[in-house]
N, C-alpha and C positions, 0 to 999 in steps of 0.2 A: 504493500500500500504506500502511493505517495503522500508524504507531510506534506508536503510543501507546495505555494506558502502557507502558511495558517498561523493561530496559536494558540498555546497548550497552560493553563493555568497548573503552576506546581505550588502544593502547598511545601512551602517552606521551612524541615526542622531546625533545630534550635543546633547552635556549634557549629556550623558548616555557614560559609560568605555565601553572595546569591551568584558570582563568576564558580564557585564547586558546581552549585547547581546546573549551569550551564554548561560547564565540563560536563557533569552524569549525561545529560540531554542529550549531548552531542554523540557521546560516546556511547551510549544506550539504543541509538536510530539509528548514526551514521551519516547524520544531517550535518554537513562541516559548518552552515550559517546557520549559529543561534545569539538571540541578544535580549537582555532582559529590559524591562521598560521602566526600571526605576528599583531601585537596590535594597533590598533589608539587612537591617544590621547583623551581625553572626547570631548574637542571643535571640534574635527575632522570629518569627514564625510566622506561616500565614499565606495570605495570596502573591504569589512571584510569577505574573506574565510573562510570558516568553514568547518573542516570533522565531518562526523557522522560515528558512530559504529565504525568499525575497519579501517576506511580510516583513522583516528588519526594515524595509524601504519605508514603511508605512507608520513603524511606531510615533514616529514626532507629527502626525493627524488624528491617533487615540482622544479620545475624549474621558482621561483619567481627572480632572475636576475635581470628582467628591472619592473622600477617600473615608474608610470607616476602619477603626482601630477597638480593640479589646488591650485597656492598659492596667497593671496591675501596677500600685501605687507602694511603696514603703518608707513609712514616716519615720522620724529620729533621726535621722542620718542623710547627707547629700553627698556626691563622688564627683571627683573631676570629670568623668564621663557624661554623669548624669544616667546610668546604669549600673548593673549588676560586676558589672566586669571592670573597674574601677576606684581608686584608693577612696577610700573616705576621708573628706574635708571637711567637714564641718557633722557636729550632732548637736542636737537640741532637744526638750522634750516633748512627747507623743501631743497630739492636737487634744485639745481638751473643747469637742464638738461634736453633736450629736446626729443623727446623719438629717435631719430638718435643716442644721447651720451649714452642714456638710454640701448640702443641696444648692441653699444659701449661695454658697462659694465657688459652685459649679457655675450657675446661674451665669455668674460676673462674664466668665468668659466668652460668652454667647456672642456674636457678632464680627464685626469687621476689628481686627487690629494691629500692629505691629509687629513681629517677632525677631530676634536676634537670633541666626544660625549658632548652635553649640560650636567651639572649638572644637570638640572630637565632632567633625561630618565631612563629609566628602564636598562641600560647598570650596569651589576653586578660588583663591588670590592668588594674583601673577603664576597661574597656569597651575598649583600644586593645591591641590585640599590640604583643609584646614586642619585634620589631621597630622597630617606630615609637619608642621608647625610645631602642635600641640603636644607631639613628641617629642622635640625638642625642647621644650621649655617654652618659645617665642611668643609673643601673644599679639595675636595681631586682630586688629579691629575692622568689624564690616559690619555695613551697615543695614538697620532692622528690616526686614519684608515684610508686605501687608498678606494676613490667610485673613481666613475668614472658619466661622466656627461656627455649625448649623446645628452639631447635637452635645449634650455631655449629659450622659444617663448612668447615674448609682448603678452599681449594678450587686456590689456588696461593701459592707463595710462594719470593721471590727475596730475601729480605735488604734492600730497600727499598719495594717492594710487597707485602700480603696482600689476597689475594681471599680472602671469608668468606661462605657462605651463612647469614643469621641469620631463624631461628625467632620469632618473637616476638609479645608483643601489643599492642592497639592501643595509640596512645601511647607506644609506646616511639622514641624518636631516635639511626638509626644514628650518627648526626656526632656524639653524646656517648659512645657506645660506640666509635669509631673513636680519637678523644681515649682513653678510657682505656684500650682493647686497648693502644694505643701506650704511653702510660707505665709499664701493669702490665710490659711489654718493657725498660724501661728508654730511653725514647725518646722523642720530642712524635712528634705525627700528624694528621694529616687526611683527610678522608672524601675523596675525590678523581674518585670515580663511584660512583653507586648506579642500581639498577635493581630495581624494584617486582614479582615475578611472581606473589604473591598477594594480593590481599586480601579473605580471609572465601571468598566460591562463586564468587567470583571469581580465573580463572587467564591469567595470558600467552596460552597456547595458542588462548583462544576469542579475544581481541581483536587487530581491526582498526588496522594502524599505518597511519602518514600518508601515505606513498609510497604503499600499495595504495589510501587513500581518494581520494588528490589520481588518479590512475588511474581511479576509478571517477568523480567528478567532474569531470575536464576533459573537453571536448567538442573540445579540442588534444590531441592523441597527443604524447609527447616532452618536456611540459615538466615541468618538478620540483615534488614539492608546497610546496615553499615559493611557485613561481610559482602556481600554483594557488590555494593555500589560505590562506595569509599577505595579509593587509591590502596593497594599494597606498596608492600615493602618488595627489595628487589628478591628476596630469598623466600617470599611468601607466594605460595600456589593460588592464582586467583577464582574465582570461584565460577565453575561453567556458566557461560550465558546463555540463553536460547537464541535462534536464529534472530536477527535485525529484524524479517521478513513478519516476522511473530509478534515481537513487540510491539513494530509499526503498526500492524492489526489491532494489537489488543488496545492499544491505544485512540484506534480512533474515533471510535465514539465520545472519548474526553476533547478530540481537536474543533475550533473554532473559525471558522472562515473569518478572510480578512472584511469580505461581504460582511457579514453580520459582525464583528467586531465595529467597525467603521457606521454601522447602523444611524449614527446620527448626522450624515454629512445625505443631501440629497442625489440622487443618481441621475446620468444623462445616459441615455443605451445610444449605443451603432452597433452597426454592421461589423460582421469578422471582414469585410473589404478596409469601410473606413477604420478599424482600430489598427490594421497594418499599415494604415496610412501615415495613423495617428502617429507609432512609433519611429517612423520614418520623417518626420516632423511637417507632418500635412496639418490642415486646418484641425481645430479641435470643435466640438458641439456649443451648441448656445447652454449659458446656463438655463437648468429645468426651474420649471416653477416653484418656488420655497425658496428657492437662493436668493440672497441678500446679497448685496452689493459690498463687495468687503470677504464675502464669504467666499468656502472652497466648497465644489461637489466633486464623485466621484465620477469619473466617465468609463462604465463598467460594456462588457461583452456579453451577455448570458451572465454568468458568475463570476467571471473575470473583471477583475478590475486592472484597467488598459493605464488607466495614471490618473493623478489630481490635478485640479483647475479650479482659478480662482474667480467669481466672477467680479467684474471690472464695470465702471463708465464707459470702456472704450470697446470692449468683449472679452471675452473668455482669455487669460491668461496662463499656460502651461507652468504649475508647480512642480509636478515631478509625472515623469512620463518611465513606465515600467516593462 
């Protein structure tokens, strides 16, 4: 069966970057182009978009906007990080708030506002994340981005833990929300688990986690997908795979057309004449009706999307032709 293009939602475990994950993918299909659409931290967990073959073309047209997180909050203590994995810098005592104040303080955050990138995030100055800084000691300043924040719902709370589901948009950093949920309490804090269930048409529900994939790719029944799917050592016997041809299958009922992925941009059909045309940099189609001036549509074949076009005052402008 072929992948490609499309894309294939992985949930994400915890200890492993979301470039491992993209390794497993690759090396699990046989697909040499994979890219993911936006990175989770290692402790993270959750929804990890990935396009195959030429839907990498298409990721920067996704409509990822709203993004929805499960943050697990722990008070007394804040980290250089702003996570788990992290020295501790400061402690204070547990909030003295009961979950009505709790609510109270959730509230506040609601709407449009500023936020400053943490030092530990992959957010570039002069070409290196801020990371790469951070470990060094250097402390370099950039400045605040406007999110916007549509939900923040209790979800549990003991007086040193808060489970919070947060609404939000892209770009926004629960572990800087976790830090000030905590203080606005009267308390330090740290992000301590998160887990990703939306991002943009993409939900939890459709993706494939690693125990089911290391499952569909051992050709050994029994063993765990870390044995499975995780990189050996050069002296360690790796563990049989089954055919690519199999995977690929059992897989694809989890795969996503870039069609429907792309669902929110409006479509112009031609001809398999004129889409060869198209590629070849013939005329492109009028924008279809719904298109806004400013806006991009798809100019699709059947189920083939031939490339993006933006509509104009002047006409149809070619953004990217595939």
């Amino acid at each position: 069966m072929n992948l490609t293009p499309s894309f294939l939602v992985v949930d994400k475990p915890p200890g492993i970057t979301s470039h491992d994950v993209v390794d497993v993918i690759r090396a699990v299909t046989g697909v040499r182009k994979v890219g993911h659409t936006g990175t989770l931290d290692p402790f993270a967990t959750g929804v990890l978009p990935l396009a195959l073959g030429h839907a990498t073309k298409l990721i920067q047209f996704l409509d990822e906007s709203v993004k929805i997180y499960e943050a697990l909050i722990r008070f007394g203590s804040a980290t250089d990080t702003g996570d788990p994995t992290g020295e501790v810098i400061e402690e204070r005592p547990l909030p003295d708030a009961d979950e009505a104040r709790v609510d109270e303080v959730l509230a506040t955050f609601l709407g449009d506002s500023l936020q400053t990138p943490p030092a530990y995030s992959a957010v570039k100055h002069k070409g290196k994340p801020l990371y790469h800084y951070a470990r060094k000691g250097v402390d370099v300043q950039v400045e605040a981005r406007p999110i916007t924040i549509t939900g923040m719902e209790r979800l549990a709370y003991d007086g040193q833990t808060l489970s919070v589901r947060i609404t939000c948009s892209r770009g926004t950093y629960a572990r800087v929300l976790a830090q000030d949920i905590a203080d606005a309490l009267g308390s330090a804090g740290h992000l301590e688990q998160l887990a990703r269930t939306r991002s943009g048409p993409f939900v939890l529900e459709d993706a494939v986690d690693f125990p089911t994939l290391g499952a569909l790719v051992s050709a050994d029944p029994g063993r765990t997908w870390q044995e499975v799917l995780l990189k050996r050592g050069r002296k360690e016997e790796r563990v049989p795979w089954r055919p690519r041809d199999d995977v690929r299958a059992a897989l694809g009922d989890r795969i996503r057309s870039p069609l429907d992925a792309l669902s929110h941009l409006p479509l112009a059909e031609v001809s398999g004449t004129d889409a060869g045309r198209i590629r070849k940099g013939g005329d492109l189609p009028a924008a279809p009706a719904g298109a806004v001036v400013g806006g991009r549509y798809l100019i699709v074949c059947g189920a083939e999307i031939i490339g993006v076009a933006e509509h104009t005052a002047r006409g149809p402008k070619p953004v990217k032709v595939l």
